[in-house]
C-alpha positions as CSV (number, residue, x, y, z in Angstrom):
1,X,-5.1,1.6,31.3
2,X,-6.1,2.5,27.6
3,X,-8.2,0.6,25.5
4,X,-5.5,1.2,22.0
5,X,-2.3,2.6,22.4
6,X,-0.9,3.3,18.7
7,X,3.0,3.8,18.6
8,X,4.0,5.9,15.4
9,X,2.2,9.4,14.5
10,X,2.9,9.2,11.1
11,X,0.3,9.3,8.5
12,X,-1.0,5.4,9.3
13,X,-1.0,6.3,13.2
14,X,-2.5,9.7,12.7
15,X,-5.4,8.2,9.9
16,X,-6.3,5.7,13.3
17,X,-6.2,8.2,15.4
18,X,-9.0,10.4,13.5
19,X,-10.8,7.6,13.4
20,X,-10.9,6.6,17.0
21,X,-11.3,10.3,18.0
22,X,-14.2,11.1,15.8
23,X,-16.0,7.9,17.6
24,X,-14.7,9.4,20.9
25,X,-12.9,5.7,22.0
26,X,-9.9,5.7,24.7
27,X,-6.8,6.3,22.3
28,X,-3.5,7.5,23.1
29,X,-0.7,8.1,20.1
30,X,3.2,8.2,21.1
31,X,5.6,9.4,18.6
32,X,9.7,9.5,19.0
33,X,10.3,12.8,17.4
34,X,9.3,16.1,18.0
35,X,6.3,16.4,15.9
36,X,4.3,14.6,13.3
37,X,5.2,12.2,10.5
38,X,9.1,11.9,11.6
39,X,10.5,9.7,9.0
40,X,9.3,12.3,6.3
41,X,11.9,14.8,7.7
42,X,14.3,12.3,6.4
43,X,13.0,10.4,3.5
44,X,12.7,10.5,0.5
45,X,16.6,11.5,0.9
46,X,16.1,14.0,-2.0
47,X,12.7,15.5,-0.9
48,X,10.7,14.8,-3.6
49,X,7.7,12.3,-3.1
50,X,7.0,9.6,-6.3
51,X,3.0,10.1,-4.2
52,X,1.2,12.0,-7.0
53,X,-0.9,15.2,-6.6
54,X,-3.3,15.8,-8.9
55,X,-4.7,19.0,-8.0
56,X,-7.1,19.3,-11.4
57,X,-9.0,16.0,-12.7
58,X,-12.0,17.5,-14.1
59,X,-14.4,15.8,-11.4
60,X,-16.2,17.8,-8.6
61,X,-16.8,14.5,-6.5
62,X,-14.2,14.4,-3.6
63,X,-14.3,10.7,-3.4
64,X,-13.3,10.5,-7.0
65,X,-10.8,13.3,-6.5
66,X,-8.9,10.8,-4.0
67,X,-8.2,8.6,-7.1
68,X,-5.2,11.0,-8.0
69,X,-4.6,12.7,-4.6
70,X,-2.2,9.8,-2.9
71,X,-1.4,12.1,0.0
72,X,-4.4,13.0,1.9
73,X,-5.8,10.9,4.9
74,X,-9.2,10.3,4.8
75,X,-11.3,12.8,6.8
76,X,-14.7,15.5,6.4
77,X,-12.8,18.6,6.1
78,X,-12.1,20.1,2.9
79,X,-9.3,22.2,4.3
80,X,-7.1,19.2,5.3
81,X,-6.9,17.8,1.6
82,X,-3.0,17.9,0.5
83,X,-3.8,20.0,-2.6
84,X,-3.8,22.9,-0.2
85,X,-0.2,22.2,0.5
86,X,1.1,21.7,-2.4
87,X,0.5,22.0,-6.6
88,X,2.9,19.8,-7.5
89,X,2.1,16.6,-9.3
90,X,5.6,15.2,-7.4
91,X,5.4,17.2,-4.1
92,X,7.9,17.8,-1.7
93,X,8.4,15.8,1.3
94,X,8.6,19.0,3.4
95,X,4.9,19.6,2.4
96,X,4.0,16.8,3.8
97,X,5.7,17.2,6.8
98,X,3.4,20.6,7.4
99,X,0.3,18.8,6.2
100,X,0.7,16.1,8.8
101,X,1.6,18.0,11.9
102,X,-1.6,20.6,11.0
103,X,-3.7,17.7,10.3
104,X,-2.7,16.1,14.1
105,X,-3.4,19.6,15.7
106,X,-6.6,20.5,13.5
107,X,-8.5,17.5,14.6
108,X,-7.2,17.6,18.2
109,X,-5.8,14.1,18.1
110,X,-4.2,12.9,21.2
111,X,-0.4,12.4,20.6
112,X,2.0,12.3,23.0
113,X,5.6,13.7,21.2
114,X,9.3,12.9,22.3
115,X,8.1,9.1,23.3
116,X,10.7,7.1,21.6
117,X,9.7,3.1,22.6
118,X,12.1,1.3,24.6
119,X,10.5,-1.8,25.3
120,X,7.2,-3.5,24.5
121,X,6.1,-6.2,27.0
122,X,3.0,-8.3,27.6
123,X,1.3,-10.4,30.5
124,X,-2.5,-9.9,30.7
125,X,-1.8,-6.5,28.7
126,X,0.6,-4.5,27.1
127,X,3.4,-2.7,29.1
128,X,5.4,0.0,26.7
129,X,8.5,2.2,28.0
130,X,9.8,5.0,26.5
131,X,13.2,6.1,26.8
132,X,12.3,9.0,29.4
133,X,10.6,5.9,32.2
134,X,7.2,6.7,31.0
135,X,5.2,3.7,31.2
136,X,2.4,3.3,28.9
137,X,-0.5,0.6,29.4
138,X,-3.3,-1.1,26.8
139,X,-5.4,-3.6,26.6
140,X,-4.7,-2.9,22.6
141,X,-1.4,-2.7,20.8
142,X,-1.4,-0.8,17.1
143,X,2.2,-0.7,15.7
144,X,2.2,2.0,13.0
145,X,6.1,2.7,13.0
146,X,6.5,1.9,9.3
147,X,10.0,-0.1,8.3
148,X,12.3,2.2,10.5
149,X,15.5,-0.1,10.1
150,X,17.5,-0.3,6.1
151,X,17.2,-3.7,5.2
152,X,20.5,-5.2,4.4
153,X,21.0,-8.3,2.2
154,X,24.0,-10.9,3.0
155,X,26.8,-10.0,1.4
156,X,30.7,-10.3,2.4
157,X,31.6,-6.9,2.5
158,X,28.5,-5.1,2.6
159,X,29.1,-3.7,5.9
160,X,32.1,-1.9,4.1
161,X,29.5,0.6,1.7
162,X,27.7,3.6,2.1
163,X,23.9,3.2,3.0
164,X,21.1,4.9,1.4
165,X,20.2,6.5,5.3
166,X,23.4,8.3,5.5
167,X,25.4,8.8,2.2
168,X,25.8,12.4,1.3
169,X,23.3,13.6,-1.0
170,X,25.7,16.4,-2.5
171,X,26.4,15.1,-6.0
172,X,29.9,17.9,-6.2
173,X,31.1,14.8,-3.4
174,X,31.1,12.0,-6.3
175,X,33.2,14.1,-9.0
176,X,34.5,11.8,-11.4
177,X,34.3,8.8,-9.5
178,X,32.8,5.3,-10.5
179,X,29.7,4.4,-8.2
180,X,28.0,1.3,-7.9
181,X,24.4,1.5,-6.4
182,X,23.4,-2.3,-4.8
183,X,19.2,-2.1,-5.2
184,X,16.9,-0.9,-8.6
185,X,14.2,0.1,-6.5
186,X,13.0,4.2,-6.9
187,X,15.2,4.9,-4.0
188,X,18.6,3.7,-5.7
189,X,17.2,5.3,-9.0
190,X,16.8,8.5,-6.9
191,X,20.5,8.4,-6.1
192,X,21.5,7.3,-9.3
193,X,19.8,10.4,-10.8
194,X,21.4,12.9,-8.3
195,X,24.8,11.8,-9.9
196,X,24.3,11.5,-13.1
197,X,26.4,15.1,-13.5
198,X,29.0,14.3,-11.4
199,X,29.8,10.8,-11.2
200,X,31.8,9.2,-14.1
201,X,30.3,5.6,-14.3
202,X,27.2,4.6,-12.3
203,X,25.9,0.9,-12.2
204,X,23.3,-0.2,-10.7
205,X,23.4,-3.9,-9.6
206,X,20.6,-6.9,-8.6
207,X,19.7,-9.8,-9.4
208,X,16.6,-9.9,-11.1
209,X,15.8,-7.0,-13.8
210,X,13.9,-4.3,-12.9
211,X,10.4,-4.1,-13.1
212,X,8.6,-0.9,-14.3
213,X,5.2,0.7,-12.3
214,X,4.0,1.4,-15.7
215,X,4.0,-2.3,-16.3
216,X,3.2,-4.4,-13.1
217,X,0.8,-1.9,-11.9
218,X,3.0,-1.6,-8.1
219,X,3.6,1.8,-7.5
220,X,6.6,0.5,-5.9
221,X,8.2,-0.8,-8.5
222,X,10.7,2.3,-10.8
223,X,8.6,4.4,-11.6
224,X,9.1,6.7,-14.5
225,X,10.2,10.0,-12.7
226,X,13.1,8.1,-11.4
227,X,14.0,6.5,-14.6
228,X,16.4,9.2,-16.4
229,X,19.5,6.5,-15.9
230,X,17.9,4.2,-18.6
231,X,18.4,6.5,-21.4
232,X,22.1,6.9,-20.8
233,X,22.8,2.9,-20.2
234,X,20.9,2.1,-23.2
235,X,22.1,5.3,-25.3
236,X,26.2,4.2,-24.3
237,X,26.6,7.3,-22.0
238,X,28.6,4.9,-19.6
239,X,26.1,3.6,-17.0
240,X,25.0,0.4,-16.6
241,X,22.1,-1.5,-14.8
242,X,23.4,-5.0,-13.9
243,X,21.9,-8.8,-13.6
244,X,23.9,-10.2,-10.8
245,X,24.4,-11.6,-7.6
246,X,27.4,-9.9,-5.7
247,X,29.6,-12.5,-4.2
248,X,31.5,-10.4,-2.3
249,X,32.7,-6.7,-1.9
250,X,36.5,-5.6,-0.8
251,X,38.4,-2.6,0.1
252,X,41.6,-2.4,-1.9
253,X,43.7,0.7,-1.5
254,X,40.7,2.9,-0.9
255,X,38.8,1.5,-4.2
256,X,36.3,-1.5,-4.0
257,X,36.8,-4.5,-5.4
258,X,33.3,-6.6,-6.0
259,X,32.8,-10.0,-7.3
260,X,29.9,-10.7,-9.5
261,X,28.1,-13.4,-11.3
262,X,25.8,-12.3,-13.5
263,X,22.1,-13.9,-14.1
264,X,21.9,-13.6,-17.9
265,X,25.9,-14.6,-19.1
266,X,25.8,-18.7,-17.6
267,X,26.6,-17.3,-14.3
268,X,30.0,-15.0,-15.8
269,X,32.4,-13.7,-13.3
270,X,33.4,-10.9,-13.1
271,X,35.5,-8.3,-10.6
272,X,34.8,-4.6,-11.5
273,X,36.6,-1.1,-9.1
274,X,34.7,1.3,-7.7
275,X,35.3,4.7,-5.9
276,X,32.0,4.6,-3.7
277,X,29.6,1.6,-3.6
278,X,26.2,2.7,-2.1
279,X,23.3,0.3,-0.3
280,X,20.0,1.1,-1.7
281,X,18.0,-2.3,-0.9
282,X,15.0,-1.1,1.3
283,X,13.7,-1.6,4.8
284,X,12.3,-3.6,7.4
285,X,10.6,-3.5,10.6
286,X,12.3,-3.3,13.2
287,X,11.7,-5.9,15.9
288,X,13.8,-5.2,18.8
289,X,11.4,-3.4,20.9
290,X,9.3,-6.2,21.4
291,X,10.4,-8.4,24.7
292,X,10.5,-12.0,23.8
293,X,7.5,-13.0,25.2
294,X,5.4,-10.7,22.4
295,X,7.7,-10.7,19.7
296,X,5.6,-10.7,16.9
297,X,6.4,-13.2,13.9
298,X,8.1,-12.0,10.9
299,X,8.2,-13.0,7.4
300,X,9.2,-12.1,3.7
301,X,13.1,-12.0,4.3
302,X,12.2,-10.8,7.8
303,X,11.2,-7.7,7.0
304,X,7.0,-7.9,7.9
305,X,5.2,-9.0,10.8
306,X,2.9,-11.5,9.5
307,X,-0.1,-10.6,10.0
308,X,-4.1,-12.3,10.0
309,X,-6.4,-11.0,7.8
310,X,-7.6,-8.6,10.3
311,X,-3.9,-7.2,10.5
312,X,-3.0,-8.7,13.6
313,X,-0.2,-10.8,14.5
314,X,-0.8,-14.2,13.8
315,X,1.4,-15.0,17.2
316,X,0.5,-12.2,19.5
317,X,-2.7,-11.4,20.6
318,X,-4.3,-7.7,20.6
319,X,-0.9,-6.5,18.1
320,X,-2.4,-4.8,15.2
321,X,-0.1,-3.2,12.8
322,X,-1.3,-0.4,11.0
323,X,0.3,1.8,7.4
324,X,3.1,0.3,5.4
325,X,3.6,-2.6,7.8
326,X,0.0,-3.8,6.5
327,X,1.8,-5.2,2.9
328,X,2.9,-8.1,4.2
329,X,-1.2,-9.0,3.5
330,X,-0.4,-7.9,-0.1
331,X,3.0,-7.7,-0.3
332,X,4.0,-6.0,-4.5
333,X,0.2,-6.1,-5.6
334,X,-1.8,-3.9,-4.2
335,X,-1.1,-0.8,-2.5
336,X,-0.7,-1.2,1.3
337,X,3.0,-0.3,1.0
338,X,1.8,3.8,0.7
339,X,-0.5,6.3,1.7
340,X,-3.2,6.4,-0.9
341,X,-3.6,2.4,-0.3
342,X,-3.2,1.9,3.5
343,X,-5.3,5.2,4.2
344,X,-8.3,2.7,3.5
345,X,-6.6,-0.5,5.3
346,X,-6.2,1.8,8.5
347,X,-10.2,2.7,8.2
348,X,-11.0,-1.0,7.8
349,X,-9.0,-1.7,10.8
350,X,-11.0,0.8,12.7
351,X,-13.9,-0.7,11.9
352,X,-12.8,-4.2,12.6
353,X,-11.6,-3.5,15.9
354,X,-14.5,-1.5,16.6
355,X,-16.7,-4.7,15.6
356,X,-14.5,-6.8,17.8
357,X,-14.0,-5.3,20.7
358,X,-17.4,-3.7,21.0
359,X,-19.4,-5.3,19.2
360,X,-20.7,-2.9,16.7
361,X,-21.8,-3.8,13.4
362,X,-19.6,-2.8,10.5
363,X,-21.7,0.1,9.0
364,X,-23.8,-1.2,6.3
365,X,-27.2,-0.1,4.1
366,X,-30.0,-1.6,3.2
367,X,-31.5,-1.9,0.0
368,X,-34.1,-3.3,-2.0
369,X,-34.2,-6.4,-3.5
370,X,-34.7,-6.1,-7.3
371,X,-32.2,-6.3,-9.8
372,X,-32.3,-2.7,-10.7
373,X,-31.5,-1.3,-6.8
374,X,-28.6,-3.4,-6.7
375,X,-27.2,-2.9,-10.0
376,X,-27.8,0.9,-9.6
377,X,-26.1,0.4,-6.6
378,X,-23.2,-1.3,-8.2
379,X,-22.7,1.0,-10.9
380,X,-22.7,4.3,-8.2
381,X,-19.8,2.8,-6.6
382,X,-17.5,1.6,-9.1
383,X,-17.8,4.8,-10.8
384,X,-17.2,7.2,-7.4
385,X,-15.2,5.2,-4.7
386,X,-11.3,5.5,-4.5
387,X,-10.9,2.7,-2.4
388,X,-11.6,0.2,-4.5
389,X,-9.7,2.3,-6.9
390,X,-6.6,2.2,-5.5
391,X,-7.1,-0.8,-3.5
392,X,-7.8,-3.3,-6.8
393,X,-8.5,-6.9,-6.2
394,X,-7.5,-6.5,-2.2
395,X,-10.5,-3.8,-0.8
396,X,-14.0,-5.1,-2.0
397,X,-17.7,-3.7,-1.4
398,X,-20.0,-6.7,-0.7
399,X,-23.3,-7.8,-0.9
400,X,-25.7,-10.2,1.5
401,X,-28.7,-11.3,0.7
402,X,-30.5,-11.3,3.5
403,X,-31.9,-14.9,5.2
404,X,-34.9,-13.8,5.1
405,X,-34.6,-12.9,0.9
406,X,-37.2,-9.2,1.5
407,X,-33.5,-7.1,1.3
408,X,-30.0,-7.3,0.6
409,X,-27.3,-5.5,2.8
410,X,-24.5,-3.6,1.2
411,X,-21.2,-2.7,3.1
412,X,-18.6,-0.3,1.5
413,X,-14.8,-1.0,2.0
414,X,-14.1,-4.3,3.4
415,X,-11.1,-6.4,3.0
416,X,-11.9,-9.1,0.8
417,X,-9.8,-11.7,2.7
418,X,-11.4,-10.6,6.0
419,X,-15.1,-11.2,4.4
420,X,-13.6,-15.2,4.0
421,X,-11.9,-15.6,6.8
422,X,-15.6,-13.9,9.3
423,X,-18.7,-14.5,9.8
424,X,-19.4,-12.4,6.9
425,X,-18.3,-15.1,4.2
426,X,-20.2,-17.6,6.0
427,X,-23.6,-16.8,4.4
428,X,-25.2,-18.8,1.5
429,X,-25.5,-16.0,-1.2
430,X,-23.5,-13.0,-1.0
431,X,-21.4,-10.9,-3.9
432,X,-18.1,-9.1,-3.9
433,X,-17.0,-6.0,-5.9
434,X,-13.6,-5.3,-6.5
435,X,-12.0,-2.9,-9.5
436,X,-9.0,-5.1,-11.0
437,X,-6.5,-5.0,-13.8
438,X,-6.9,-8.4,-16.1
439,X,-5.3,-11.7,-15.6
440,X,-1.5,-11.2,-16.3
441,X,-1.7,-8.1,-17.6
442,X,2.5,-7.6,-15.9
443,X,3.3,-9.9,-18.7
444,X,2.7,-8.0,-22.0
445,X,3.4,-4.8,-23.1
446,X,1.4,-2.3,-21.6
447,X,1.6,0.0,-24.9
448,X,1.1,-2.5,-27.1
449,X,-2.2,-3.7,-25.3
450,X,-5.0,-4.7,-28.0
451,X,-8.0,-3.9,-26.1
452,X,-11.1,-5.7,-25.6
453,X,-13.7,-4.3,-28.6
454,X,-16.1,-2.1,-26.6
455,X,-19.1,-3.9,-28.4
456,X,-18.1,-7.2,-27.8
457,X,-18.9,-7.8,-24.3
458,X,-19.0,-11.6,-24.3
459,X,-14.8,-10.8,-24.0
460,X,-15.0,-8.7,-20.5
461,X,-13.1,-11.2,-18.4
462,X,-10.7,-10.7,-21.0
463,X,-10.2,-7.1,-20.4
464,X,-6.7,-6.1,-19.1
465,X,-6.6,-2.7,-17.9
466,X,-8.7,-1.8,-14.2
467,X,-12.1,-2.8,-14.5
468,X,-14.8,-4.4,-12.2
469,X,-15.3,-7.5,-11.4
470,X,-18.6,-8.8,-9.7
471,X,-18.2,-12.6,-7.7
472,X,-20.8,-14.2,-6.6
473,X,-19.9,-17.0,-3.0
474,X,-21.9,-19.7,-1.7
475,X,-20.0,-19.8,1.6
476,X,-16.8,-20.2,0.4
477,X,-17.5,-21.9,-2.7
478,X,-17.3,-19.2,-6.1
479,X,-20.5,-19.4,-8.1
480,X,-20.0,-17.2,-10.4
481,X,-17.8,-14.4,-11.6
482,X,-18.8,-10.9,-14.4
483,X,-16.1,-8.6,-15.6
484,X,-17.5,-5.0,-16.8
485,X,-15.7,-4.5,-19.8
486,X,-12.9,-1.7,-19.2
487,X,-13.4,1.4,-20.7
488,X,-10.5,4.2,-21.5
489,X,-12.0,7.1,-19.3
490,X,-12.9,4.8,-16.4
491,X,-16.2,5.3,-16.4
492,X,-19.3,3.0,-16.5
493,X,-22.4,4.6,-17.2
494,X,-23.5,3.4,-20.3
495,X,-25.5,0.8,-21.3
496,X,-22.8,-1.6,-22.4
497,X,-21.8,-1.9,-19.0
498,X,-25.3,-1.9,-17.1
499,X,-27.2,-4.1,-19.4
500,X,-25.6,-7.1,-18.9
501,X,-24.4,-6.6,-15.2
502,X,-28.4,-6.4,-15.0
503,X,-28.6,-9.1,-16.9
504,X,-26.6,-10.8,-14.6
505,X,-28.1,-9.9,-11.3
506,X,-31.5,-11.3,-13.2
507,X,-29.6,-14.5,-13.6
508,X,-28.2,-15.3,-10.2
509,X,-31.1,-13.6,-8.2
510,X,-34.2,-15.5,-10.2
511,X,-34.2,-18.4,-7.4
512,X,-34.5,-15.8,-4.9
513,X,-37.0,-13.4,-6.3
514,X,-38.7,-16.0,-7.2
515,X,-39.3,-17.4,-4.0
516,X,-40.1,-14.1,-2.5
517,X,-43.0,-14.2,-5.3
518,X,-44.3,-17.2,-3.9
519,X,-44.3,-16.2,-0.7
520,X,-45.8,-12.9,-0.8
């Protein structure tokens, strides 16, 4: 019997696993394929990762570093950073691959390979069967398997198209022919760039327009290394990207006939022919292991366990999920869906479960309680973590004045709807710092931003780009809320921005310090 059984030993599972090993807990890791991060030997289709790699940023701090590395897990050694396995600033899958399988063996995590799950059942614990008989058993269930299965929208006809898992990836096989790509996320802007040579007419076809990374701030969302295709639809080079809902999709004489009705025309017909027509609409988990006695509860289209804010199912108890599976928590604003955002999640996890199930403390310091320790504090870590970096508005560092008002207790890295939903957002004066981009800032154009004047500080909350945010709770209840104005390099070290954060620690901590006055 183990006390966590984690089923994927991809980079989510893997992350967990470091974690648990470095703390020496009962752990075992079972993984279908053969070695290490499986669904990287097949995805991204055309091998080349949209997870940047910035090898050179200027900054000697490793934590900082992690702002622009998305690939690494989070670990002491300064070998196992991805920048030793590849340059690129768009690196190849294959590196990856390598850098996950050396990372499993360097820090001797226990994985057991060629353990692809049958079934998942539960009475007092959790039963799991591979498909060779083994039988695995935990009091502790982490899912880390990622969306294995292609999502597939209802459509008539759908089941007649290529899928984005399977289509041939050899451009010389679309030669003249007219292609229509069902999906504008990067992955159907990956295919549509492999045929931009070959194919004669590419459109590119859903209902709602597509929304830029560069814009929304979701690295999910097209981003601009996939985005060749707009050029030649805007510049009459014969593709198109397409409003509509697809009614239906037939096979006529070896050609396709669809049906659409487009968004932006009063709901237009229209039926358009097409050589190939190729599914590009995403993922989702895949259920079907689970016994129906621990199925876990699903939600957004299906696709997500939901999940508490602890990550576990809100239906079954002891199921975590851990990686990508974690967006459904945050589902197209943060950055859960990827490495360089659930690489934190998974730590938090760690921690959480280690809290739970054995009752130790998330790790915490202790510092003084004046308004210059704190705000010193404050300005060390928005200026060095990556985790609140790249987890804006959803990972926060928080602050609890103590009952007893001699000290205040800071904690790095917690989920900021975990601290509401514990014990931990139950005390009477306690702060939250989060780095976040301004109130609808996916709404204008980001190159045509005017920013906040740098002098004028008065206007912070009214910055748009990342910036911090400090909150201050009563319980549940919001007391009060200071922006640090955003500044172009990211960096807040100068006076505009720690003058009146002191300023405002001297504010909300005067009834305090005043009453440790009167009692000293």
């Amino acid at each position: 019997m183990l006390d966590y059984l984690i089923i994927g030993a991809g980079p989510a599972g893997l992350q967990l696993g470091y974690f648990f090993e470095k703390l020496g807990l009962d752990y075992l890791i079972i993984e279908a394929g053969e070695k290490a991060g499986t669904s990287f030997q097949q995805f991204p289709r055309h091998r080349t990762l949209i997870s940047i790699n910035k090898v050179y940023t200027g900054y000697e701090n490793k934590d900082v570093n992690l702002r622009w590395d998305w690939n690494s897990l989070l670990n002491h050694s300064d070998e196992m950073l991805f920048k030793n396995y590849s340059k690129k600033y768009f690196p190849k899958a294959d590196d990856l691959v390598k850098y996950l399988c050396d990372f499993a063996e360097n820090f001797n995590l226990k994985v057991k390979y060629n353990s692809k799950v049958h079934k998942i059942s539960k009475n007092n614990y959790f039963t799991v069967c591979d498909n060779e008989g083994n039988i695995y058993s935990s009091k502790c269930l982490i899912v880390a398997t990622g969306v294995a299965k292609p999502y597939i929208p209802i459509i008539p006809g759908i089941e007649l198209t290529d899928n984005y898992t399977t289509v041939t990836v050899k451009p010389e096989e679309f030669i003249n022919q007219k292609v229509l790509i069902i999906g504008k996320g990067n992955s159907a802007f990956e295919t549509a760039d492999n045929l931009v040579e070959t194919a004669s007419v590419i459109h590119l076809v859903s209902p709602t327009p597509i929304q830029m990374a560069w814009k929304t701030h979701y690295v999910g969302h097209l981003r601009a290394v996939n985005n060749n295709i707009l050029d030649t639809y805007q510049l009459k080079s014969q593709n198109a990207i397409l409003d509509a809902s697809i009614e239906q999709i037939e096979k006529r004489d070896d050609k396709f006939v669809v049906s659409f009705k487009y968004s932006h025309a009063n709901d237009e017909q229209e039926e358009i022919i097409y050589d190939r027509v190729i599914t590009c609409t995403g993922f989702r988990f895949d259920d079907s292991i689970f016994d129906e006695n621990c199925r876990p509860e699903l939600t957004i289209h299906n696709r997500f366990p939901m999940q508490t804010s602890e990550w576990e199912s809100v239906n079954i108890k002891d199921l975590y999920f851990a990686g990508t599976l974690m967006q459904s928590r945050d589902f197209k604003k943060s950055t859960n869906a990827f490495i360089h955002g659930f690489r934190y999640s998974v730590c938090c996890l760690g921690r959480i479960l280690i809290r739970k199930y054995h009752g130790q403390e998330l790790p915490s310091k202790h510092i003084a309680l004046t308004v210059e320790s704190i705000t010193d504090m404050v300005i060390k870590r928005i200026n060095q973590s990556s985790a609140l970096w790249q987890q804006f508005g959803y990972i926060c560092d928080l602050i609890i004045i103590s009952d007893n008002n001699n000290e205040a207790v800071y904690y790095e890295e917690v989920p900021v709807d975990y601290i509401h939903d514990s014990d931990l957002g139950r005390h009477n004066h306690y702060y939250t710092i989060t780095l976040e981009y301004g109130e609808n800032h996916d709404l204008e154009d980001p190159f045509n931003v005017n920013r906040i004047d740098r002098n004028d500080v008065s206007q912070a909350h009214r910055s748009k780009f990342l910036h911090p945010v400090i909150r201050c709770f009563n319980s549940s209840e919001l007391i009060s809320e200071h922006h640090i104005i955003e500044d172009l390099a990211a960096e807040w070290f100068e006076d505009v921005h720690i003058l009146p954060l002191q300023q405002y620690f001297q504010m909300q901590l005067a009834p305090v310090l005043n009453q440790t006055l009167l009692n000293c």
